[in-house]
C-alpha positions in Angstrom: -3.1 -4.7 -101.6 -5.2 -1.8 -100.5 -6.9 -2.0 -97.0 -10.5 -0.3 -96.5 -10.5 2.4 -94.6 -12.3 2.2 -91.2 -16.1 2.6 -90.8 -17.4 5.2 -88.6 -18.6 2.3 -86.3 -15.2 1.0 -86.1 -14.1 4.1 -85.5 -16.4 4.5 -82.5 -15.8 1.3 -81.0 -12.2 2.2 -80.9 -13.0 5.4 -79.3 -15.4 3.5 -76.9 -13.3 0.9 -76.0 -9.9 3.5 -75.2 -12.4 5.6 -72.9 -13.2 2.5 -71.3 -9.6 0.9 -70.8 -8.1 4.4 -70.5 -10.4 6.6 -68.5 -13.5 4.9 -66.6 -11.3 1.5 -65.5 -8.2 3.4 -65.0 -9.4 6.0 -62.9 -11.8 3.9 -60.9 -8.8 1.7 -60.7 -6.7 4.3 -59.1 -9.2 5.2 -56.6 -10.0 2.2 -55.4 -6.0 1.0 -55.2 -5.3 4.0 -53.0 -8.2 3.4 -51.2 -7.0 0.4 -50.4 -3.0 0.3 -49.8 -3.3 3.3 -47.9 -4.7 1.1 -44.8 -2.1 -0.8 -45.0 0.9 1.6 -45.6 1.0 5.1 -44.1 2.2 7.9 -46.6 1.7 11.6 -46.1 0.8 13.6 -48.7 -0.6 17.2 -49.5 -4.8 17.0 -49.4 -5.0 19.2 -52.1 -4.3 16.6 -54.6 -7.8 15.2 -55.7 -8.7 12.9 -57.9 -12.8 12.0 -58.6 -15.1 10.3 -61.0 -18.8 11.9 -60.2 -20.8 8.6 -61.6 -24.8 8.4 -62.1 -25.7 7.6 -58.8 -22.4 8.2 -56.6 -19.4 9.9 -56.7 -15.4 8.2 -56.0 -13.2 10.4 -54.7 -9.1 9.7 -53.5 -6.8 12.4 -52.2 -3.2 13.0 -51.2 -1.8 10.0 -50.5 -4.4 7.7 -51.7 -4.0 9.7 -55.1 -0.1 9.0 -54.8 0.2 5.4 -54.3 -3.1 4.6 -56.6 -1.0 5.9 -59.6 2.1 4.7 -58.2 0.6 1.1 -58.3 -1.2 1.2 -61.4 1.8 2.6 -63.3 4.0 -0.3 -61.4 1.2 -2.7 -62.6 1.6 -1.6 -66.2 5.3 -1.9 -66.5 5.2 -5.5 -64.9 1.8 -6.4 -67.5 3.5 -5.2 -70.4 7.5 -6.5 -69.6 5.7 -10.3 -69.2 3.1 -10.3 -70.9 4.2 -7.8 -73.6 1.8 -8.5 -77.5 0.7 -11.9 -75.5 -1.9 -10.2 -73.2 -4.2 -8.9 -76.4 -5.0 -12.6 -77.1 -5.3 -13.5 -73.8 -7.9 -10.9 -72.7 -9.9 -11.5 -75.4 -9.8 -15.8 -75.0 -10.5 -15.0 -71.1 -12.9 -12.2 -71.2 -14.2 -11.9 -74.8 -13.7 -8.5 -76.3 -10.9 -7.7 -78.6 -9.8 -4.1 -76.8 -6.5 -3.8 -78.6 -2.9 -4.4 -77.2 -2.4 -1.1 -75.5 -6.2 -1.0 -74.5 -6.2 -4.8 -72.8 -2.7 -3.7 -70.9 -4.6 -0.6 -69.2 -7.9 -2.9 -68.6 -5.7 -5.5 -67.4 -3.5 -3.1 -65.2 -6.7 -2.1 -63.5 -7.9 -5.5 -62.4 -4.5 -6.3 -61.2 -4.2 -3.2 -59.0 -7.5 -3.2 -57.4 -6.9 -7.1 -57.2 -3.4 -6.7 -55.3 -4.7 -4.1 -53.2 -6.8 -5.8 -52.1 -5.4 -9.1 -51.4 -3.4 -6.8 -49.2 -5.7 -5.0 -47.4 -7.3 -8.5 -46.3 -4.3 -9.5 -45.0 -3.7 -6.7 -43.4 -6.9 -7.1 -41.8 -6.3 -10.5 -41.2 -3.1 -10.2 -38.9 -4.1 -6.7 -37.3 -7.3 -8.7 -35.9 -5.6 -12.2 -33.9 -7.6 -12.7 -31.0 -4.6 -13.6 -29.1 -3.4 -10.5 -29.0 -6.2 -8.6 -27.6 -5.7 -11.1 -24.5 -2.7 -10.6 -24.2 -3.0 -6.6 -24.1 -5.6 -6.8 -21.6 -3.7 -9.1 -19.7 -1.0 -6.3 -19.6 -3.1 -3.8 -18.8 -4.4 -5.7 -16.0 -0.8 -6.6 -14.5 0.3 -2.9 -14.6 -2.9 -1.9 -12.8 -2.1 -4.6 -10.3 1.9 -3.6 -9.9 0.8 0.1 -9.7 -1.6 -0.7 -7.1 0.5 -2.9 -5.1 3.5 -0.6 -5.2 2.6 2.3 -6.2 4.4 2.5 -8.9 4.5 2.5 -13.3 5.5 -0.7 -14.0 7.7 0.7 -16.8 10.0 3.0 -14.8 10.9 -0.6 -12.5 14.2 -1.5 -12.9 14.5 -4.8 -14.5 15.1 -7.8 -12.7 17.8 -10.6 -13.8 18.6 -13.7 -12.7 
């Protein structure tokens, strides 16, 4: 049995849909994953790495450590999509979100949501902890003690020795 060869339109969809997958999600992807985890975890990491997606009407941009753990994540993202999920998420992708991108194409478009997904899911709790209104009392509080102890005795607080009972 002899298959037709593809039509340039197939051929341009398949180029369309790998630019897609491969270049616009996965770099904006990136970006916006290293954007993200880099609130939350503190890596150093030369500036001159840069990596930016001038678009229409803005321009994304990540460096040095954002560029770092945005690739680190996505890559991480990939391996875990692909040793699960494996030939399964192609069908999936295009039952969920409609287009037919191609095994290696949906595991890249895939990876992307993921990452930014994740990323962010930590970044908001993150946030979420770092803001308790508890402990903003309870630093004020603090503060206010000290002030007190140092007025009282003229001393820091902190070089007291400690008192057991």
């Amino acid at each position: 049995m002899v298959e037709n060869p593809p039509s340039s339109m197939d051929m341009v969809l398949s180029v369309l849909k790998f630019i897609f997958s491969w270049i616009v999600l996965m770099a904006i992807g990136v970006i916006m994953t290293g954007k993200l985890i880099t609130q939350r975890l503190k890596l150093t990491a030369g500036r001159e790495m840069i990596f930016r997606i001038p678009l229409v009407f803005f321009s994304i941009e990540a460096s040095g450590a954002e560029v770092v753990l945005g690739f680190t994540f996505y890559l991480i993202c990939v391996l875990l999509l692909g040793t699960v999920f494996g030939s399964h998420l192609d069908p999936w992708v295009k039952d969920h979100f409609g287009v037919d991108a191609g095994q290696l194409n949906a595991l890249g478009f895939m990876s992307s949501l993921l990452s930014v997904a994740i990323a962010f899911a930590v970044f908001m709790l993150s946030k979420a902890q770092a803001s308790r209104p508890g402990d903003e009392l309870l630093a004020k509080h603090d503060a206010k003690v000290n002030s007190l102890t140092e007025k009282q005795i003229g001393k820091d607080p902190a070089s007291l020795p400690e008192v057991k009972e």
